[in-house]
N, C-alpha and C positions, 0 to 999 in steps of 0.2 A: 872078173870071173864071178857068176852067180851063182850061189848058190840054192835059188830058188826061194830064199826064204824072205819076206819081206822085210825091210828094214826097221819096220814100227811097231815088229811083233815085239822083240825085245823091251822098247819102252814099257809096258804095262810091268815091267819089274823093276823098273826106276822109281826114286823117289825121287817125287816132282811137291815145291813146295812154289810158289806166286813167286812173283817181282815183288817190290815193295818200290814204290814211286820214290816214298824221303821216308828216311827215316836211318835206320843204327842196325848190322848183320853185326852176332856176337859168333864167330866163326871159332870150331877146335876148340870148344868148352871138353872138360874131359867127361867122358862120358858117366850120367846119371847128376851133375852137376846145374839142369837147365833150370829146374826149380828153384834151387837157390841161388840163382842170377837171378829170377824173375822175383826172388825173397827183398832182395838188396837192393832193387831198382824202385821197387813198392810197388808192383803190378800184381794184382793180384785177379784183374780182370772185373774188377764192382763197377770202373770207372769209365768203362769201353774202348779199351785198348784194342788197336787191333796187334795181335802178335800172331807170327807162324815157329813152332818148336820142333822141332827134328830132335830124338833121344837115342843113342845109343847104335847111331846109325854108323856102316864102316867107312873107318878114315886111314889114307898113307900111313897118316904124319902122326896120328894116336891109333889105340888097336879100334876103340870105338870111342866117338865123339858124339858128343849134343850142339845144337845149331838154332840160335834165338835171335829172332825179327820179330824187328817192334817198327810198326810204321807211326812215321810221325814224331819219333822223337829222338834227337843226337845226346849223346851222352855226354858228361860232362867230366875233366880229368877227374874230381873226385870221385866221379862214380868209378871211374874205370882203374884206378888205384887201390879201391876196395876190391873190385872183380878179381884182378891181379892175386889175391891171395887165393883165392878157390878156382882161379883159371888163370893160372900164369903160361899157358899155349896159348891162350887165347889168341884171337887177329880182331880187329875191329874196322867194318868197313861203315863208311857213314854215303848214304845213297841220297842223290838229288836228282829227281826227273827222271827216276828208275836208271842212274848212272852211277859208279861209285867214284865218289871224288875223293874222297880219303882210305889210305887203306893202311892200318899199322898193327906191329903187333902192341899187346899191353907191355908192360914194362912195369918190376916192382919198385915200389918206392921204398930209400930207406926206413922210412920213418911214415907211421901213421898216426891222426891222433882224433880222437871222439868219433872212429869207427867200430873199435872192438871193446866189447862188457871183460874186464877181467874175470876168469874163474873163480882166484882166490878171494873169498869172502870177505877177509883180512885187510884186502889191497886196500890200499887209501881211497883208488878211485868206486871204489863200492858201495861207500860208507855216505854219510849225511855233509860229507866236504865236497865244495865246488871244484874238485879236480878233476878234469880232462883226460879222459887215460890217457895214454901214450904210448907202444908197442914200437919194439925196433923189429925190422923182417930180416928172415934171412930166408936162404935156400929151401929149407926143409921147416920152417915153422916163424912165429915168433915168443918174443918177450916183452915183459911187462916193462915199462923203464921207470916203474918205483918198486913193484915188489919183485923182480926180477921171476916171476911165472914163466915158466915156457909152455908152449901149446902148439902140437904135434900134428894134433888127430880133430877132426871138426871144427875147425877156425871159422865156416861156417855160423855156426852156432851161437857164434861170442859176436855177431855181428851187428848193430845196433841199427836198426830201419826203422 
């Protein structure tokens, strides 16, 4: 049954972003979070990356999501262990010959280490000694595992690229 209207009127309200041949979909980033994926990857666009960023667009599965293509380059677990703190929804599809051959979500890791600046000024790993920080994750944040800091709210922030 028709209803006389053409079918391709609708698309001009889609958002239409390319293929990507090869390369890495950072899929269900939560929304206004795509900047600082692209902080932590070290893209900053000097080097000619080619990237497509979808911000704030409507998702199911969030109320509103960001969506980052980077053609040309598959990520690696450390990188996506660090994502995992500022996008623990995340999905990550790694594209070959514009195919997706892998598709997972992130997944946190216990334990992260020479990813995140401690805040406290104090910590050890702050200071003029060769220590490594080390942060345990949980659910809602992490911890320092020397001077036991926790960090709630822009873990972003503390992120060391």
């Amino acid at each position: 049954m028709s209803n006389g209207h053409n079918s391709h009127e609708n698309d001009e309200h889609e958002l239409r972003v390319s293929k990507i041949r090869d390369g890495t979909v950072i899929d269900h980033v939560r929304g206004g979070q795509a900047l600082n994926v692209l902080a932590i990857l070290g893209i900053d666009g000097t080097r000619g990356e080619e990237l497509s960023i979808g911000m704030n667009v409507p998702s199911d599965r969030l109320a509103r999501k960001d969506i980052v293509k980077v053609e040309g380059r598959e990520l690696s677990q450390d990188e996506v262990d660090v994502l995992s703190l500022i996008a623990p929804d995340a999905t990550i599809n790694i594209v070959r010959d514009y195919d997706v051959v892998e598709k997972h979500r992130v997944e946190r890791p216990d334990i992260v280490e020479g990813v995140l600046s401690c805040p406290n000024a104090s910590c050890i790993t702050t200071g003029t000694e060769p220590v490594t920080s080390r942060f345990s994750v949980f659910e809602d944040g992490v911890r320092c595992s020397y001077c036991e800091t926790i960090v709630r709210e822009d873990i972003a922030s503390l992120i060391d690229t």
